[in-house]
N, C-alpha and C positions, 0 to 999 in steps of 0.2 A: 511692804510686806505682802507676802502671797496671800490670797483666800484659800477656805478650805478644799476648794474646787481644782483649781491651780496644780494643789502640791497634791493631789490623789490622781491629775492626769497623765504625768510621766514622774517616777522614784527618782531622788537625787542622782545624779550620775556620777561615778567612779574614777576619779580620776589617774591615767594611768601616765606613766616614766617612758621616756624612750625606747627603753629599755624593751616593755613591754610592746609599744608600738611595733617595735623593730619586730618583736613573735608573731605578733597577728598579721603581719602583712608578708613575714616569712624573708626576714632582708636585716641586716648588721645593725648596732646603732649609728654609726655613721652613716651608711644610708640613710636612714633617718633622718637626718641633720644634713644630706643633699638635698633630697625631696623637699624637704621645707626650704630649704634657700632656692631652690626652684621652682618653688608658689604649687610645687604638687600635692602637699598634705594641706588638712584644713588649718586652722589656725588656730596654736595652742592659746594655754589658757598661764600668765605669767604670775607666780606667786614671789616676789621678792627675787633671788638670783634662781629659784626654779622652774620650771618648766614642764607643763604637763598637758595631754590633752583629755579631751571629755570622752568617757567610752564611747557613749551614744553616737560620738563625731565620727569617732574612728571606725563603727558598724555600719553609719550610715556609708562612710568614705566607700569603705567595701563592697556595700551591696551595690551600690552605685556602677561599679566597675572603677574605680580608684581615678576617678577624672581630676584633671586637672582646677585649679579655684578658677 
C-alpha cells in the first residue's frame, strides 16, 4: 500500500483507449496497433481482454520525441 507521501507525489494516471492515443500522436487507430507491434509505443497497461495506456506514458512518450523502447 502507498504512503501518504507516495500518492501526493504524482495523481493517479488516466487511463486512455487507442483510440485516444491514436489523437495525441495525430495518426489512425490502427497505427496505433503498428507502433506497438513495432516496439515504438511504450508498453500498455492489460486489463482482462482490454488495453490501455497510462496518460503520464503517452506525455512523457511525446516530450521525449516519440523514441523508439
Amino acid at each position: 500500500m502507498k504512503n501518504e507521501a507516495e500518492a501526493t507525489e504524482r495523481p493517479a494516471d488516466r487511463l486512455l483507449r487507442v483510440q485516444e492515443v491514436g489523437q495525441r500522436l495525430g495518426v489512425s487507430a490502427r497505427q496505433v496497433w503498428k507502433l506497438l507491434a513495432a516496439g515504438r509505443l511504450p508498453s500498455p497497461v492489460r486489463l482482462g481482454r482490454s488495453v490501455r495506456w497510462r496518460e503520464s506514458d503517452i506525455g512523457d512518450f511525446i516530450r521525449l520525441g516519440c523514441p523508439a523502447r
